[in-house]
Steps between C-alpha positions, in 0.01 A plus 500: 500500500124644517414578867819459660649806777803583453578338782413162407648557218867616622399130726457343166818619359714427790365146467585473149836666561629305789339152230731613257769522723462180651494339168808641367666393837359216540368284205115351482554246778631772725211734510336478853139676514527504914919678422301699242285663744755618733721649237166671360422595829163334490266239653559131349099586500535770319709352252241187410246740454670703232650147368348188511841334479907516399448470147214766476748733708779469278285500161370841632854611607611409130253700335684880547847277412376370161307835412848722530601294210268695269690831584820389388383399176574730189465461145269368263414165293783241553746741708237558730411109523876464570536767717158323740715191481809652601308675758334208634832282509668788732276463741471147532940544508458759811281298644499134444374382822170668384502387181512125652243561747271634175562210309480250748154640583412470130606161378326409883198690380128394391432676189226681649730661759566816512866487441448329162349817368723715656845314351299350189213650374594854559839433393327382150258823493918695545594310208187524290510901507895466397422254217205748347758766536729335293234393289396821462907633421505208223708280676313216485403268226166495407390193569585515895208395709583768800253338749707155461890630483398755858368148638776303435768768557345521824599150585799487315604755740441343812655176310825729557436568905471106524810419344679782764319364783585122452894633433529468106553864450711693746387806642781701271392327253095612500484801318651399237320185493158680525563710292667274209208210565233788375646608238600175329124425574387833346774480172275294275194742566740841391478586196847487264627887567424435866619185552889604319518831655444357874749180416741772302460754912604147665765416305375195379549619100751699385 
């Protein structure tokens, strides 16, 4: 952040820190902004000035959570779509009470709030860059509308986190899940050679 000591900022971070913490321990409904400061080691003051509320806290806390994802992802065109996916879906495993408070906040959300760009809209600009990479590989038919599929893979995604959260997909059951609703979403987009050399890597054709 512009202007910010470095002691404010090692502040900030212990904020964020001991957020993260009490969200993995805790769940959504558990997060206490007055428990918050003591852990931090903070004024209750000081914590509504740096964050108007809970959910603003933990969206910020989320931020450095959701961009280590990037650094684990390798590859290119579909592999490296699969590989965000796969990414994404460990993360929300390790830590699932986070990944309910996130979605909770969303589907709770005003679509001008800044969560909904965070989870949505940059989650479509993430899959818009993978799509024009794999347009750009060949691995998409022409006639894909890039803009449209990011969009609705975007949802479709979070489709995924709903089902998990209301108890129709177990947590060992989510990565393969995500993973699997994407790419039966993606397989009539794929052109031919992709299409049978990913179902002939999964076993699905012999």
């Amino acid at each position: 952040m512009k202007g910010i000591t470095p002691r404010q900022q090692d502040r900030r971070d212990r904020i964020l820190e001991c957020t993260r913490q009490q969200v993995a321990r805790l769940g959504y409904d558990g997060v206490n902004m007055r428990e918050l400061a003591v852990e931090a080691d903070v004024s209750t003051a000081t914590l509504y000035n740096l964050f108007n509320s809970k959910d603003e806290l933990i969206l910020a806390a989320s931020e450095a959570l959701l961009a280590g994802i990037a650094q684990k992802v390798e590859g290119r065109g579909l592999q490296r779509l699969i590989h965000q996916l796969e990414a994404t879906a460990d993360v929300i495993i390790s830590n699932p009470n986070y990944a309910d408070a996130m979605g909770r906040m969303l589907f709770a959300a005003e679509a001008s709030a800044p969560v909904v760009k965070m989870l949505m809209d940059d989650s479509r600009r993430v899959y818009e860059a993978l799509l024009q990479q794999m347009e750009a590989e060949g691995e998409l038919i022409d006639i894909v509308d890039i803009d449209k599929l990011a969009r609705n893979l975007a949802g479709a995604i979070w489709s995924v986190n709903l089902l998990w959260m209301k108890g129709f997909i177990a947590l060992h059951d989510f990565r393969q899940e995500y993973v699997g609703m994407l790419i039966s979403y993606l397989l009539p987009w794929l052109t031919e050679d992709v299409k049978a050399n990913y179902l002939k890597r999964s076993g699905l054709i012999r």
